[in-house]
C-alpha positions in Angstrom: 2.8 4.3 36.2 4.5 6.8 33.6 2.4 8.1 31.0 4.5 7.5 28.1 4.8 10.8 25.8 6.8 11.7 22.8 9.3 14.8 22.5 8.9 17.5 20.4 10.4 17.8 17.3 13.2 19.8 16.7 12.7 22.2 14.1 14.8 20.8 11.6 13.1 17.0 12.5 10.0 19.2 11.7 11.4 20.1 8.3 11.9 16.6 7.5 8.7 15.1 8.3 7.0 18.2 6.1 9.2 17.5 3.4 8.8 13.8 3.8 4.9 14.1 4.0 5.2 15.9 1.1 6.6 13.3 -0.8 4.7 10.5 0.6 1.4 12.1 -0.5 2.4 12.7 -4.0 3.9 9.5 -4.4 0.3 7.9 -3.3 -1.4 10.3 -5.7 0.8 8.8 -8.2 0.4 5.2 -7.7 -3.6 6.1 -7.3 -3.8 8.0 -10.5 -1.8 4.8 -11.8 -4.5 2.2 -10.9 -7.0 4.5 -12.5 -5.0 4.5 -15.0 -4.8 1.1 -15.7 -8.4 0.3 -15.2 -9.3 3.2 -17.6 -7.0 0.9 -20.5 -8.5 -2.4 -20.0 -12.1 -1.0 -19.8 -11.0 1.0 -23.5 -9.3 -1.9 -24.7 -12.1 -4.3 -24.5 -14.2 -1.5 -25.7 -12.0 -0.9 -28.8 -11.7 -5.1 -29.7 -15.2 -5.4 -29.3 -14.9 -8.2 -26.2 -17.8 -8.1 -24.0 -15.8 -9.2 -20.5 -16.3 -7.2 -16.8 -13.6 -4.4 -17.1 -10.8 -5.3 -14.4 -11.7 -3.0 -11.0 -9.5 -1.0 -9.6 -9.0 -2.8 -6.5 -7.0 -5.4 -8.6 -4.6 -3.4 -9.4 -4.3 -1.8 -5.7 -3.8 -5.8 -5.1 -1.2 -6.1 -7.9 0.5 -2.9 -5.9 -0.1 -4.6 -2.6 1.5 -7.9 -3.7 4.1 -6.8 -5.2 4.9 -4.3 -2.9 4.9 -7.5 0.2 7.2 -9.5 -1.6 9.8 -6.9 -2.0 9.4 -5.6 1.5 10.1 -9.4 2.3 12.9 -9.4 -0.2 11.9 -11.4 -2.9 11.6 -11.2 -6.5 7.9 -10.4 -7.2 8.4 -12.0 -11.1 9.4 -15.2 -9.7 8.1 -15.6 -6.3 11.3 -16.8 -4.7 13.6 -15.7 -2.1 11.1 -13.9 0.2 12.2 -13.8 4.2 9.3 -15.8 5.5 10.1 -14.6 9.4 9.8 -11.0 7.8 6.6 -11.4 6.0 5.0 -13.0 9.0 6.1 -9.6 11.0 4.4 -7.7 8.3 1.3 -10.0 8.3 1.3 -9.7 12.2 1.3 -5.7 11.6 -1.8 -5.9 9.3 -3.6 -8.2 11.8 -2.7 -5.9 14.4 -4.4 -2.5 12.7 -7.3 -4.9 12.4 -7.4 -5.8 15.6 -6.9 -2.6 17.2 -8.0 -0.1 14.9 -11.1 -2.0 13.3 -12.3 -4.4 15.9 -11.9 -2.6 19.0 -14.3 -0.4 18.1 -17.7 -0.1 19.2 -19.6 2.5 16.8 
């Protein structure tokens, strides 16, 4: 059986994936300084009117960015809800099950 193996980057693919690493971390530090953000408001907005609710957690808004990120990855309109691919949100569905599955279930700790 053949061991399956991946070639080694050229040096210019190298570049890339530094420079695109690069970018793909300080995007996330963005969108995670954003949920802070936003969690920071509420919790000072109820503050300053005085309303004695739960301030909204963080992991809602990493669900709003979750959401809203699967239905345009699906192609839809995340304002309205319509015109979503179903056959490609099933294949990105499938993908999460499958890092469960493989990353999270098969192990024994």
């Amino acid at each position: 059986m053949k061991e399956k193996t991946c070639a080694l980057p050229t040096p210019e693919q190298q570049k890339l994936l530094e420079i695109r690493e690069a970018a793909e971390r300080s995007m996330l530090e963005t969108v995670f300084k954003a949920i802070d953000e936003a969690a920071a408001e509420v919790a000072g907005g109820l503050q300053e009117e005085g309303l004695q609710f739960e301030p909204t957690s963080k992991d809602y808004f990493l669900f709003t960015v979750q959401q809203v990120a699967f239905i345009r990855l699906c192609g839809g309109d995340p304002d309205t809800m319509q015109g979503g691919d179903p056959e490609l949100g099933q294949r990105i569905v499938n993908n999460g099950q499958h890092i469960i599955d493989h990353y999270w279930r098969s192990r024994k700790d």
